[in-house]
Each structure stands twice: as structure tokens, then as C-alpha cells.
N, CA, C and O atoms as a MOPAC input file, in Angstrom:
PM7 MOZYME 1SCF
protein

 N    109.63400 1   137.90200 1   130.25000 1
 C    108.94400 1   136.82000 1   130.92000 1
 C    107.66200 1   136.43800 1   130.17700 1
 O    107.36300 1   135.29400 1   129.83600 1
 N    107.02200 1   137.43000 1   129.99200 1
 C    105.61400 1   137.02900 1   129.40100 1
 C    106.08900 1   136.30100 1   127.44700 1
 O    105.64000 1   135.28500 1   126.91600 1
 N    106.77900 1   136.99500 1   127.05300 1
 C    107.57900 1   136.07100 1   125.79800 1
 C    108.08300 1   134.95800 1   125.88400 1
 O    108.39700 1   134.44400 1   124.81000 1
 N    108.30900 1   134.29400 1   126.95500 1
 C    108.55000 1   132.91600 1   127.34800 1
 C    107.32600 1   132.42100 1   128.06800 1
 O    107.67000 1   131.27900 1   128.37600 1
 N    106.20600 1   132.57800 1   128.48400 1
 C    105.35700 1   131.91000 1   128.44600 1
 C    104.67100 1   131.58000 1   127.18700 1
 O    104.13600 1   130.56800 1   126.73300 1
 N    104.92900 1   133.14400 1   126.65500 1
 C    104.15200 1   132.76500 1   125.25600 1
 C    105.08500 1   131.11700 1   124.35600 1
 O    104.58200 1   130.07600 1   123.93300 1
 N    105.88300 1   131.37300 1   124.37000 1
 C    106.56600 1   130.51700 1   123.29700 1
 C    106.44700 1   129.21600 1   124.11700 1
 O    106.42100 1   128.16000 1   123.48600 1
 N    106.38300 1   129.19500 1   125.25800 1
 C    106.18100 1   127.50000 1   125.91900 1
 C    104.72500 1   127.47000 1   125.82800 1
 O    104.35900 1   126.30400 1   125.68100 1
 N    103.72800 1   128.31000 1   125.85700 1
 C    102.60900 1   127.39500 1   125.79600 1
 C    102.69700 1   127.20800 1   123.77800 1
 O    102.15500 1   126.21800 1   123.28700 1
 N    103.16800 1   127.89500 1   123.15800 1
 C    103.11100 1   128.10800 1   121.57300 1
 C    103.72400 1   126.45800 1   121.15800 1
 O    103.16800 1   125.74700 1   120.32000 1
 N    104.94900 1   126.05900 1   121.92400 1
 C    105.39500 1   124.78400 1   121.50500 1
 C    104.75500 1   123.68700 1   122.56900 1
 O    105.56300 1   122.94000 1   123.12000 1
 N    103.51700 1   123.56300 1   122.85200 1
 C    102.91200 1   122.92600 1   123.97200 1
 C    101.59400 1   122.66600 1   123.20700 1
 O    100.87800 1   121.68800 1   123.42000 1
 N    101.30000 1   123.77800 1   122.15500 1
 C     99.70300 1   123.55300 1   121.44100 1
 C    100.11900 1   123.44500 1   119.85200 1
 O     99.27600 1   122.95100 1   119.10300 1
 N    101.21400 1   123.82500 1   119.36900 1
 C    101.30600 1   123.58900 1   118.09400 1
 C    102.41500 1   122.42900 1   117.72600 1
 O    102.11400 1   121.47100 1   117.01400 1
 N    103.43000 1   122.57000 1   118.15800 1
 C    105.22900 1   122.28300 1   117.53900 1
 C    104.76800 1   120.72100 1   117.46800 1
 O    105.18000 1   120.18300 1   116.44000 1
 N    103.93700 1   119.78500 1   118.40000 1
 C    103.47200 1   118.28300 1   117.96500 1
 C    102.91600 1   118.01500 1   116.82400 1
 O    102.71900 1   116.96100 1   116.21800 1
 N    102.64200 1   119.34400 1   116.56300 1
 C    101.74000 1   118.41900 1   115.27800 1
 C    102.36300 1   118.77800 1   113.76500 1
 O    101.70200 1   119.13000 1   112.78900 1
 N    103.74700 1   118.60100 1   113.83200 1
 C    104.65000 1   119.44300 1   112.59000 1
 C    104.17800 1   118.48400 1   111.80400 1
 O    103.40700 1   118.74300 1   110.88000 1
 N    104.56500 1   117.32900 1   112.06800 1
 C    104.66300 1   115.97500 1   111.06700 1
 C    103.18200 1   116.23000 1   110.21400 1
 O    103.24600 1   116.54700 1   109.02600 1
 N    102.20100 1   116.11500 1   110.71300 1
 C    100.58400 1   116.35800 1   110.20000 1
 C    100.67700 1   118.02200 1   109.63400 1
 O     99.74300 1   118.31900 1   108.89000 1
 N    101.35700 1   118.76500 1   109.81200 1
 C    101.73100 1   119.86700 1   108.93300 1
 C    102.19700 1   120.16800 1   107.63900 1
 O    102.00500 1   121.00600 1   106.75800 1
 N    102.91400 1   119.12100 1   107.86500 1
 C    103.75500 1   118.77000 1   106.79100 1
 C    103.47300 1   118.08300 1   106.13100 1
 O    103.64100 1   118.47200 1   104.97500 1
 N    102.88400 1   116.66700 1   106.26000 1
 C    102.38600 1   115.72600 1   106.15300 1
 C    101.04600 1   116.58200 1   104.85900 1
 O    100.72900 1   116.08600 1   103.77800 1
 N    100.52200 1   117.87500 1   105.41900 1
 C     98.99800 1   118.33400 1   105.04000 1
 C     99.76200 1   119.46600 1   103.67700 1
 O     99.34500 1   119.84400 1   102.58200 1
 N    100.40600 1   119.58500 1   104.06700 1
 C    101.47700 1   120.67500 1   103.38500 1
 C    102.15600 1   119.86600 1   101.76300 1
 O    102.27400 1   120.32700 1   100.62800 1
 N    102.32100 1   119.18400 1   102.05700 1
 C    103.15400 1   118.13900 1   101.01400 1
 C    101.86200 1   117.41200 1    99.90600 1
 O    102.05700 1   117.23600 1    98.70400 1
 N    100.82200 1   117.13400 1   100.48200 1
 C     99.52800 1   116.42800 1   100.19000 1
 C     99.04200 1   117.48900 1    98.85300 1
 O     98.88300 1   117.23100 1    97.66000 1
 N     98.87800 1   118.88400 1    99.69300 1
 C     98.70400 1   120.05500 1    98.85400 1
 C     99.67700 1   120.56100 1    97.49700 1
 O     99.38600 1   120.66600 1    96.30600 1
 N    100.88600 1   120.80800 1    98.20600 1
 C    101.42000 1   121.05900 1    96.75600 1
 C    102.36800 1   120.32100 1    96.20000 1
 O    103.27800 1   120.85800 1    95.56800 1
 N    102.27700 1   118.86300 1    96.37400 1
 C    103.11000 1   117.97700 1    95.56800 1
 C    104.00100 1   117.96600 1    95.73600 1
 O    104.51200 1   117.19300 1    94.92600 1
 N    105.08700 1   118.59000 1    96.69500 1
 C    106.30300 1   118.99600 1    96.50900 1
 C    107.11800 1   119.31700 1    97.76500 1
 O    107.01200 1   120.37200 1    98.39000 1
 N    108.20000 1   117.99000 1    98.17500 1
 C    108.27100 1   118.24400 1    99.39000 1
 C    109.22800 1   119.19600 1    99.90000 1
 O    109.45300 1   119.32600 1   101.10300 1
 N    110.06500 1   120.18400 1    98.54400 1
 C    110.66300 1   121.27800 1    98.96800 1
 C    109.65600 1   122.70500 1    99.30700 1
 O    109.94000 1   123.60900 1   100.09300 1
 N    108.51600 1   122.59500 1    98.52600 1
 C    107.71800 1   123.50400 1    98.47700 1
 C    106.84200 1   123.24100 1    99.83700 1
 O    106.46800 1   124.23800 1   100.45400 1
 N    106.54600 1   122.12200 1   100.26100 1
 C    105.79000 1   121.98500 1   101.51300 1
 C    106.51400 1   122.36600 1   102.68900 1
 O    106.00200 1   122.79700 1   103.72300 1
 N    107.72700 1   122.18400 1   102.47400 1
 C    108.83600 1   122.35900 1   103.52000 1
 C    108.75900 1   124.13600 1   103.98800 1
 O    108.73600 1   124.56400 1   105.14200 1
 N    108.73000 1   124.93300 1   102.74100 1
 C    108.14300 1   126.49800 1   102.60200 1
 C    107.13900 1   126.86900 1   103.67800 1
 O    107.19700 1   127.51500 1   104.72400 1
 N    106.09800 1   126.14100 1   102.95000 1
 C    104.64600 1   126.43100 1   102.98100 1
 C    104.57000 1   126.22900 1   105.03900 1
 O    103.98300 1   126.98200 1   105.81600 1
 N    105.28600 1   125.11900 1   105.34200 1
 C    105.21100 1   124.67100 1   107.15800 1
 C    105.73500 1   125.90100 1   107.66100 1
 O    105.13200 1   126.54500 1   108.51900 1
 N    107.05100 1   126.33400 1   107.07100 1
 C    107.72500 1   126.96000 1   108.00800 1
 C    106.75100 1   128.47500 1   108.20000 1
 O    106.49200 1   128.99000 1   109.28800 1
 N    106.24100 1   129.08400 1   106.60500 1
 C    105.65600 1   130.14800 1   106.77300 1
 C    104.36600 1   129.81600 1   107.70600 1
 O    104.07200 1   130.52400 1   108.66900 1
 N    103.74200 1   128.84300 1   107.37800 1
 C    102.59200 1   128.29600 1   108.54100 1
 C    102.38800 1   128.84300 1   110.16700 1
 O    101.47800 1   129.40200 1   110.77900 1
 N    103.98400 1   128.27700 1   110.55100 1
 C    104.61000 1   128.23700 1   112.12500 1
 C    104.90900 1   129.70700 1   111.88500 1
 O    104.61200 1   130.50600 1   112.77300 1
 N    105.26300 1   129.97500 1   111.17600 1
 C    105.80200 1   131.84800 1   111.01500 1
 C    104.24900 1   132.90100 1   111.63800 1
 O    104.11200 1   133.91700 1   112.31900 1
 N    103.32100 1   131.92700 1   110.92500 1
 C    101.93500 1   132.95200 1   110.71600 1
 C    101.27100 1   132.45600 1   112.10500 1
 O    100.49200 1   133.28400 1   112.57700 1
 N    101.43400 1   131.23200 1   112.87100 1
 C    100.47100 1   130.45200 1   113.72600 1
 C    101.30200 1   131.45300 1   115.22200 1
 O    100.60500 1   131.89500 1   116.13500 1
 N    102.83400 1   131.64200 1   115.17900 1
 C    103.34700 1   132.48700 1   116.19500 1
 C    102.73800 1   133.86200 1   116.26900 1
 O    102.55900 1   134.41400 1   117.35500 1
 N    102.39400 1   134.45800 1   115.03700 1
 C    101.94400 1   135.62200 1   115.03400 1
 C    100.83200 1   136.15100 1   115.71400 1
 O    100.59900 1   137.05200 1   116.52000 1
 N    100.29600 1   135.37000 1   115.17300 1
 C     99.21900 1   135.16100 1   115.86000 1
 C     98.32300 1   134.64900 1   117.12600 1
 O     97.27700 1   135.01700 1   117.66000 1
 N     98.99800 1   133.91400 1   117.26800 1
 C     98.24700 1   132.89200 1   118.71100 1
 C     97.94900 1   133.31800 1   119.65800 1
 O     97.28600 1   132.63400 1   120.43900 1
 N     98.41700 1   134.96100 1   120.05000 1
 C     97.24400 1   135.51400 1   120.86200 1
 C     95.77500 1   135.37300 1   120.45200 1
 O     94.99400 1   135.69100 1   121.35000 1
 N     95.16500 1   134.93000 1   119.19000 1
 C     94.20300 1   134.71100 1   118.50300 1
 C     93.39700 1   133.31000 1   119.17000 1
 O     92.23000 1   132.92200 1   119.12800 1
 N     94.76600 1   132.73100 1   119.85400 1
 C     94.25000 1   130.83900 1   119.65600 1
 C     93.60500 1   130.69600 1   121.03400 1
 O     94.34900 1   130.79200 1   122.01000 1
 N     91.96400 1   130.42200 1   121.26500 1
 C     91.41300 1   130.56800 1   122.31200 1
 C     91.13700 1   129.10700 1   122.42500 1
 O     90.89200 1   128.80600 1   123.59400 1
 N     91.10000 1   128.21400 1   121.69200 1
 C     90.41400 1   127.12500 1   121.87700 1
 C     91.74700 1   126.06300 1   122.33200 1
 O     92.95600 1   126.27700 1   122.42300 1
 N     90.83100 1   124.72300 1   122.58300 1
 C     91.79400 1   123.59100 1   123.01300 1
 C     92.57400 1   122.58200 1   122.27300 1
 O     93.39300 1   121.82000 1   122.78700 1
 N     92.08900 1   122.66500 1   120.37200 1
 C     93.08400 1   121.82600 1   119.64000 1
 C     93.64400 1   122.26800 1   118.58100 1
 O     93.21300 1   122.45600 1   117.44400 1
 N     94.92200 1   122.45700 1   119.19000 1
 C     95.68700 1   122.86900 1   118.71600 1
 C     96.00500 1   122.57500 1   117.14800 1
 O     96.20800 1   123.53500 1   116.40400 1
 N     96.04300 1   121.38900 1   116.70400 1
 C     95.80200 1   120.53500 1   115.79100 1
 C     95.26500 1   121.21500 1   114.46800 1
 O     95.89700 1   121.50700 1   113.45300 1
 N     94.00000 1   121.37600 1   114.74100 1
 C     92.92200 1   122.19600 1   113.69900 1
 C     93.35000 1   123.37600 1   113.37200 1
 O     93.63000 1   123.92400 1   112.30500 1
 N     93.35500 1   123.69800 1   114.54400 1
 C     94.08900 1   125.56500 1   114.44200 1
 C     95.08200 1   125.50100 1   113.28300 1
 O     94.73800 1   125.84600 1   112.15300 1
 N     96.11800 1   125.13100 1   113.51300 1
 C     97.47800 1   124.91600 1   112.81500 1
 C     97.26700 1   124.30200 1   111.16700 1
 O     97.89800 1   124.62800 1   110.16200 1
 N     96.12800 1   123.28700 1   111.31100 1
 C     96.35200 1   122.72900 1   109.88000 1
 C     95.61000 1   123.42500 1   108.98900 1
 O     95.71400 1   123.38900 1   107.76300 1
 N     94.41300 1   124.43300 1   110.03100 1
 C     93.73900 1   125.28400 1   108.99400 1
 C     94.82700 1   126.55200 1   108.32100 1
 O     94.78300 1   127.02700 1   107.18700 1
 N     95.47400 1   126.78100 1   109.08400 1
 C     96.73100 1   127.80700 1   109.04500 1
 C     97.73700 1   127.27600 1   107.53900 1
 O     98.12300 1   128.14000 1   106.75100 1
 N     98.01100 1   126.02100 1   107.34700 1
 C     98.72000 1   125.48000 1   106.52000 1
 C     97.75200 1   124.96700 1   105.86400 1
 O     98.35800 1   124.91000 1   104.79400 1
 N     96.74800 1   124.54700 1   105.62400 1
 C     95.96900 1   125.11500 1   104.34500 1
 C     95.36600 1   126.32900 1   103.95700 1
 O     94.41100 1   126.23100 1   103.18600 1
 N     95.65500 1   127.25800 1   104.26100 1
 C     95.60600 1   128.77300 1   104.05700 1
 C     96.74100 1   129.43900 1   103.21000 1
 O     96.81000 1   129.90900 1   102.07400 1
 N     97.66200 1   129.26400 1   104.33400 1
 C     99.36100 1   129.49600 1   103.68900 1
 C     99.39200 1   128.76100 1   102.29400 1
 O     99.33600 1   129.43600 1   101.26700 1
 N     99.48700 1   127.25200 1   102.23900 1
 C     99.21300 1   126.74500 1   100.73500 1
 C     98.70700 1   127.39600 1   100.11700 1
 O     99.42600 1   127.81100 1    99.20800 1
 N     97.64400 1   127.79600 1   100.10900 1
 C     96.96200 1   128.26500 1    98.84700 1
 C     97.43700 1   129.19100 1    98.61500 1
 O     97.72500 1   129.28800 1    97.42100 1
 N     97.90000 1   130.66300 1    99.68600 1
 C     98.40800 1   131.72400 1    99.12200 1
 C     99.35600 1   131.39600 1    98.71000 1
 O     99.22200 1   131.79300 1    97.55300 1
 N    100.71300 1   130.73800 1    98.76800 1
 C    101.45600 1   130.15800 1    98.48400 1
 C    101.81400 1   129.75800 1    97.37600 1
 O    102.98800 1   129.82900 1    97.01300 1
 N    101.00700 1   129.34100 1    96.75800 1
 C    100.65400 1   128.24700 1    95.57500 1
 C    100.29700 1   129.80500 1    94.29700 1
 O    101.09400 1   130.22600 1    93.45800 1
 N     99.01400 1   130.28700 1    94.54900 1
 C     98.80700 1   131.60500 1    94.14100 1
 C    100.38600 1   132.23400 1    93.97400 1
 O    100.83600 1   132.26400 1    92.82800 1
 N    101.10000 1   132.65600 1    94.91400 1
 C    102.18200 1   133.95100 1    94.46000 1
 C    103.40600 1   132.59300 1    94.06300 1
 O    104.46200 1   133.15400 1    93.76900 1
 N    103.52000 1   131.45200 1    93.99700 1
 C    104.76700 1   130.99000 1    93.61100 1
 C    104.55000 1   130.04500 1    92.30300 1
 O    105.41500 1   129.88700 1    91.44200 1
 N    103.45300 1   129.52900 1    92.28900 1
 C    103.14900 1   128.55200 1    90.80700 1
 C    103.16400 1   129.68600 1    89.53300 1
 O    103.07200 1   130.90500 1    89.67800 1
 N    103.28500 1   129.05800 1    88.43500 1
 C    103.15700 1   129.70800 1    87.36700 1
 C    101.64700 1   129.58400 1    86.38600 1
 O    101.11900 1   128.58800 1    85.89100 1
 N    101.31300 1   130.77700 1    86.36200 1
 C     99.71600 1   130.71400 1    85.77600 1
 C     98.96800 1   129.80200 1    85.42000 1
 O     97.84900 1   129.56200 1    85.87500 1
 N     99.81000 1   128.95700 1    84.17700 1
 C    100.00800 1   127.68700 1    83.19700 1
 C     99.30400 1   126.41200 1    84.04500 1
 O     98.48200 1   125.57000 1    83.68300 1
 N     99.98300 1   126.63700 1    85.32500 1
 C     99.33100 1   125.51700 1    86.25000 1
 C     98.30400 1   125.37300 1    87.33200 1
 O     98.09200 1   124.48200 1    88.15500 1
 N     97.52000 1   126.95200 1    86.98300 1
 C     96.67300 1   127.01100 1    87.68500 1
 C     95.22500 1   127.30400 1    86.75900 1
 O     94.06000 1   127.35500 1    87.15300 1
 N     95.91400 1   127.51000 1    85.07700 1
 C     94.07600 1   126.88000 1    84.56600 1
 C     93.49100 1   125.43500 1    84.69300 1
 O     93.92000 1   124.28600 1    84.79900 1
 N     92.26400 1   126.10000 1    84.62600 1
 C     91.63600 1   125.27100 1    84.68500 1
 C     91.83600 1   123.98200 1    83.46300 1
 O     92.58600 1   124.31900 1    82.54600 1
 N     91.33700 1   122.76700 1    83.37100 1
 C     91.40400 1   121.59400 1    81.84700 1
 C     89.72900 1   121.89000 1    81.54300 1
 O     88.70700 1   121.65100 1    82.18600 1
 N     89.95400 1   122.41300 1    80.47500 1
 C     88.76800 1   122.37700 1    79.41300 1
 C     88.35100 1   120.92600 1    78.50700 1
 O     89.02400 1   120.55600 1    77.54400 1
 N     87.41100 1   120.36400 1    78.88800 1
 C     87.27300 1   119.26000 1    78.62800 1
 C     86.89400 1   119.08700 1    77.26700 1
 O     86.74300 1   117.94900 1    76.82200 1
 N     86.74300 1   119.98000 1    76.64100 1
 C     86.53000 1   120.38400 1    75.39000 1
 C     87.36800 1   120.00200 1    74.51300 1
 O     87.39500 1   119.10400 1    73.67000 1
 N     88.39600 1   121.24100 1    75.00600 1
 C     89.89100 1   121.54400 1    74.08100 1
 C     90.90000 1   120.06600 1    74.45000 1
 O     91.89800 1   119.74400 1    73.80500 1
 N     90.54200 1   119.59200 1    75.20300 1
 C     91.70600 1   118.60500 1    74.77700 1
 C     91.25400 1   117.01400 1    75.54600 1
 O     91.81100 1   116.15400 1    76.22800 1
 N     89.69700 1   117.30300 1    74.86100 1
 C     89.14100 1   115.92700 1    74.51800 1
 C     89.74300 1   114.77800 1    73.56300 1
 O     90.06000 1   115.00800 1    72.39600 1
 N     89.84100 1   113.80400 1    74.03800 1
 C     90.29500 1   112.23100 1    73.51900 1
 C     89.43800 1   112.16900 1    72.03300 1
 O     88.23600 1   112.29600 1    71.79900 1
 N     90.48800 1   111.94300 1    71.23600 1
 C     89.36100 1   111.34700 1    69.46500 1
 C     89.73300 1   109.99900 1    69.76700 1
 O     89.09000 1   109.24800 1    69.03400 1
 N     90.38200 1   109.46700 1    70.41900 1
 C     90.72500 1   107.90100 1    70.08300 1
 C     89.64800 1   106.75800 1    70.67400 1
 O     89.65300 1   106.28800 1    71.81200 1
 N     88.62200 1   106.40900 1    69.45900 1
 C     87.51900 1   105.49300 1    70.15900 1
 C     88.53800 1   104.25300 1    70.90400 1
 O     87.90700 1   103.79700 1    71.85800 1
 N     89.81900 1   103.61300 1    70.77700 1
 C     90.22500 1   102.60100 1    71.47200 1
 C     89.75100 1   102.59300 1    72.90900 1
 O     89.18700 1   101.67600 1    73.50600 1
 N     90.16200 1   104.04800 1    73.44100 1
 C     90.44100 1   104.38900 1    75.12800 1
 C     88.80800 1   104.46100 1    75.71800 1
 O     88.49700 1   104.49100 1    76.90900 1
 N     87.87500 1   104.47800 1    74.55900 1
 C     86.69900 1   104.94800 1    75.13900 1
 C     86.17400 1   103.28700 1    75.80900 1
 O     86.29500 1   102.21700 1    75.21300 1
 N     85.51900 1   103.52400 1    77.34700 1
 C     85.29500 1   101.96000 1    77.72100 1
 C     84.10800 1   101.63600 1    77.31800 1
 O     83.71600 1   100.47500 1    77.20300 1
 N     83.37900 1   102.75800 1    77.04800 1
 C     81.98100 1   102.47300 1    75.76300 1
 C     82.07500 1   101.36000 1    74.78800 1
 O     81.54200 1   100.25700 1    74.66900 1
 N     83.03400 1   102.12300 1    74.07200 1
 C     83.10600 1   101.21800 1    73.00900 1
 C     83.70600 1   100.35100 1    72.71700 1
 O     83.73700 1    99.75000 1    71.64300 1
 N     84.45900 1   100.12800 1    73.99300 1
 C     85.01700 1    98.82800 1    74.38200 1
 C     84.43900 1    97.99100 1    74.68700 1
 O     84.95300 1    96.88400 1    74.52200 1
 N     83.04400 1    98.07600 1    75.30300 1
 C     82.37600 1    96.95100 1    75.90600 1
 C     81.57500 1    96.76200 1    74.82400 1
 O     81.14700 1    95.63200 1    74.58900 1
 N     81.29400 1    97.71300 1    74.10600 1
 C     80.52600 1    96.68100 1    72.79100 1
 C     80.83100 1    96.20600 1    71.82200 1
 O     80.16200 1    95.58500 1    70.99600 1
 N     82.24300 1    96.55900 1    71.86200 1
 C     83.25600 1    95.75200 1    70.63200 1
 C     82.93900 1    94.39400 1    71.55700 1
 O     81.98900 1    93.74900 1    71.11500 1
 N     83.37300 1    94.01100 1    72.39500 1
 C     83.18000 1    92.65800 1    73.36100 1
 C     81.89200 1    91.67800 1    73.41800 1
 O     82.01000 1    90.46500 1    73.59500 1
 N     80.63700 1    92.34000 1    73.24600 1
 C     79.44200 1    92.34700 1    72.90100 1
 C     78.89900 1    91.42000 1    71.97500 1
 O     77.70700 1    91.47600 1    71.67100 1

């Protein structure tokens, strides 16, 4: 009994706001098979928890949850390669064309 209250108030404060989950999920990692992941483990982690969830919007709760999950997410499933940083250095532009500097004073 008390496992069925839990899960009706659980789809009463969270399960509305999948779309904006997903929606927040997809935004993050580009990828709407990978966001599709990232929701479900979300709802995986937001059930676990929600004896935790004292407050009234539900909303916040949840999307902070799925930007959390993302990131760990992103961390244990991307490949290194795509998580350095761009050195603005190493793979600085030589081509004065692109520069709008010196575009505007070629114009000049």
C-alpha cells in the first residue's frame, strides 16, 4: 500500500514534465538516442530517491536530476577526445581572409 502511494504521488510531481526532460536532456548531449538514456536513468534516480523530494515543484527537482545524470553520463560514455578542452593557440586561424579586422580595412 504505502508503494502505491508512493508511485501515485511520484507520477503526480514528476512523469508531466518528461517532455522538458527530455527536451533538457537532448539540449545537453546533442543526441537524441543518448538523451533518451540520460531521461530514463534521470526517472531511474528521481524514483530513488523522492523520499528526498520535500518541496512543491516538481519541475526543478527533476530537471536538476537530468542535468546531473548528463553530466555523469557524458563523463562515463563520451570519449576523452571530446571532452578536451580547444586551445586557442594550437589551432588558431593563419588565414588573414576570415579575419573581420582585416576585412574592414581592406574596405577602408
Amino acid at each position: 500500500m504505502q508503494q502505491q502511494i508512493k508511485l501515485a504521488t511520484f507520477e503526480e510531481a514528476v512523469l508531466p514534465h518528461l517532455d522538458a526532460a527530455y527536451n533538457l536532456a537532448r539540449w545537453l548531449t546533442h543526441n537524441s538516442a543518448d538523451a533518451e538514456d540520460v531521461v530514463q536513468e534521470a526517472y531511474l534516480r528521481a524514483f530513488r530517491f523522492f523520499a528526498g523530494f520535500h518541496g512543491e515543484d516538481g519541475r526543478s527537482w527533476l530537471l536538476a536530476i537530468v542535468r546531473n545524470t548528463s553530466y555523469t553520463w557524458m563523463q562515463h560514455n563520451r570519449s576523452p577526445e571530446l571532452t578536451i578542452p580547444l586551445d586557442d593557440e594550437l589551432h588558431k586561424i593563419e588565414n588573414k581572409d576570415l579575419d573581420p579586422e582585416a576585412l574592414l580595412l581592406r574596405m577602408n
